[in-house]
N, C-alpha and C positions, 0 to 999 in steps of 0.2 A: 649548242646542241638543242634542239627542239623539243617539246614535250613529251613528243611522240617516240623518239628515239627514245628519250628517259624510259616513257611507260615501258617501252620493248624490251631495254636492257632489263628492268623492275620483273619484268614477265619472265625472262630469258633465267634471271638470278634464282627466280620460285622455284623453277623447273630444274633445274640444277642442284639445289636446295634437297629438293623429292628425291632425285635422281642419288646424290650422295647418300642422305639418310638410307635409302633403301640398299645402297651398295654396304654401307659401315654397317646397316642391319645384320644383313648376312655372313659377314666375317664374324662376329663378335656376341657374345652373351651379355655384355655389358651394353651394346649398342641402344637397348630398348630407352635408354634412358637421355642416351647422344642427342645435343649437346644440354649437357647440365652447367656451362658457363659460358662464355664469352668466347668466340671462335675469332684466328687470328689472321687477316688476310696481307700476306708481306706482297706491296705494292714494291719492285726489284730497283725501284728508279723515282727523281726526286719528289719531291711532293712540287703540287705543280704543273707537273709534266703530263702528257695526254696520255697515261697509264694511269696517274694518280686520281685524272678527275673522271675514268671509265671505272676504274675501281670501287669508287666511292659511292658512285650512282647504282654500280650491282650490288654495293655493299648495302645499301638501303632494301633492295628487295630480299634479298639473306639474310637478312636478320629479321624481316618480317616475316620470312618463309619456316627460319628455323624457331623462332619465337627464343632466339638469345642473340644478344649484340655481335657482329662483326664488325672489329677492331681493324683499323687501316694503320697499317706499319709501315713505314717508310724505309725500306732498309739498299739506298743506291751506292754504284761504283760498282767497276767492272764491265760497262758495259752491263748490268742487270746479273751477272755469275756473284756477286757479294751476298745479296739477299737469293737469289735460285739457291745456292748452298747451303745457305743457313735451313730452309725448310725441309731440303733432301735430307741433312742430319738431323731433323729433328725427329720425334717420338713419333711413330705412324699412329696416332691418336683420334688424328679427323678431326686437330683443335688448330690445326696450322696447316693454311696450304698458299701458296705462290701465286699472283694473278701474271702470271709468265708471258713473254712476246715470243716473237720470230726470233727478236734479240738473243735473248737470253737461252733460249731452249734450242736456237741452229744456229745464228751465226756465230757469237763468242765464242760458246764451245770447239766450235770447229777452227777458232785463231790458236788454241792452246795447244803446246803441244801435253801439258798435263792438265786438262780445267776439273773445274774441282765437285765436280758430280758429272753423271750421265744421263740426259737427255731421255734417253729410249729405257735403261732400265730403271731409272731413281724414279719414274713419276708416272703416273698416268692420268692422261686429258680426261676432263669431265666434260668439254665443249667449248666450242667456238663460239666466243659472246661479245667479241666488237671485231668491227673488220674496220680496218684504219688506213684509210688513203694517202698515197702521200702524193703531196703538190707541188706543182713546180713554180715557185713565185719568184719575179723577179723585181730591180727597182725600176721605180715608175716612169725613171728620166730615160730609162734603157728604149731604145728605140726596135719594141717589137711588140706585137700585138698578137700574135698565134706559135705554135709550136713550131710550126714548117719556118718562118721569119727569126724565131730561135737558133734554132738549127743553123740556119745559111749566116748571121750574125758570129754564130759560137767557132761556126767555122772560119770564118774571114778575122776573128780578133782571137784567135784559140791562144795566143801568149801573155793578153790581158784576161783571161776570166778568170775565174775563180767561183768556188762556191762551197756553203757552211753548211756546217752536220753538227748535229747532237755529240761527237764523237767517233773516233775509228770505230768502226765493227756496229757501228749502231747501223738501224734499217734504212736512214738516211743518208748516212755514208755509203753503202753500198749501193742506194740507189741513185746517186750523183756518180759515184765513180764509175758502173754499168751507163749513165749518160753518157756521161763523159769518155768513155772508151768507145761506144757506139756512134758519137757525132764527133767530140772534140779531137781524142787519141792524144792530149795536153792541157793539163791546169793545176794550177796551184791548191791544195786544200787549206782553207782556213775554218779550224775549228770554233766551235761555237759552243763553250760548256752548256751543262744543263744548271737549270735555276734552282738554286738548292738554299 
């Protein structure tokens, strides 16, 4: 990540920071004082993982913004629902909140038939602070060099490919098997846990 991304995220985190304080402002009588310790941001996925090191870099600018330490907690599995639930039941304090994905807040929920908090009513966004691409990398020996050579490759060997994800229901899973049903229509998934 470049410097410039960091400073953005840094900037993105202050405003957010403003943004909350002045929302916990207005609920509360006690808020004047918010935060008097240490605020808790549950990272839903491993440490490590490209949630963990977006987290930490906003976490830098949030704790400068609120002028109290934001604590990075680690709390994975589930697909990201183990730690999203943990903060839905916690105490609406404004001392704990979720740096939440696509993952965790649409598609897990949407695998369960009972997941263990809701999305739409348990929480509400305070904003969009990394937008996270995902890539299609392939191995070197593979003989293709563009997406369109991809394709006509994937197609002509579609009973040998295969390809790895974070996990079922993760945003990479779903967006190999959407490949995969759009070019290949067959492949084998080979999981690829997270580094924990």
């Amino acid at each position: 990540m470049t410097k410039q991304r960091i400073r953005i995220l840094q900037f993105v985190a202050a405003l957010l920071a403003i943004f909350a304080a002045d929302a916990f402002a207005a609920g509360t009588a006690s808020a004047q004082n918010w935060p008097t310790r240490p605020v808790t941001m549950v990272v839903p996925f491993a440490a490590g993982s490209s949630s963990d090191t977006a987290g930490r870099i906003l976490a830098i600018g949030l704790s400068e913004a609120l002028g109290q330490q934001v604590i990075i907690e680690n709390v994975g599995g589930g697909g990201g629902m183990t730690g999203t639930a943990r903060v839905a039941k916690a105490a609406p304090d404004g001392y704990q909140f979720v740096f939440a994905s696509v993952d965790s807040m649409a598609i897990v929920p949407t695998m369960h038939k009972q997941p263990l908090y809701n999305s739409v009513t348990d929480f509400t966004a305070a904003g969009l602070v990394v937008d996270q691409p995902i890539v299609l990398i392939t191995r070197k020996d593979l003989p293709v060099n563009t997406l369109q050579e991809f394709v006509a490759y994937a197609k002509a060997n579609h009973g040998k490919m295969q390809f790895g994800s974070s996990g079922v229901g993760s945003g990479s899973h779903f967006s190999c098997a959407k490949l995969n049903a759009a070019v290949v229509r067959a492949s084998a998934t080979i999981l690829i846990p997270s580094i924990s």
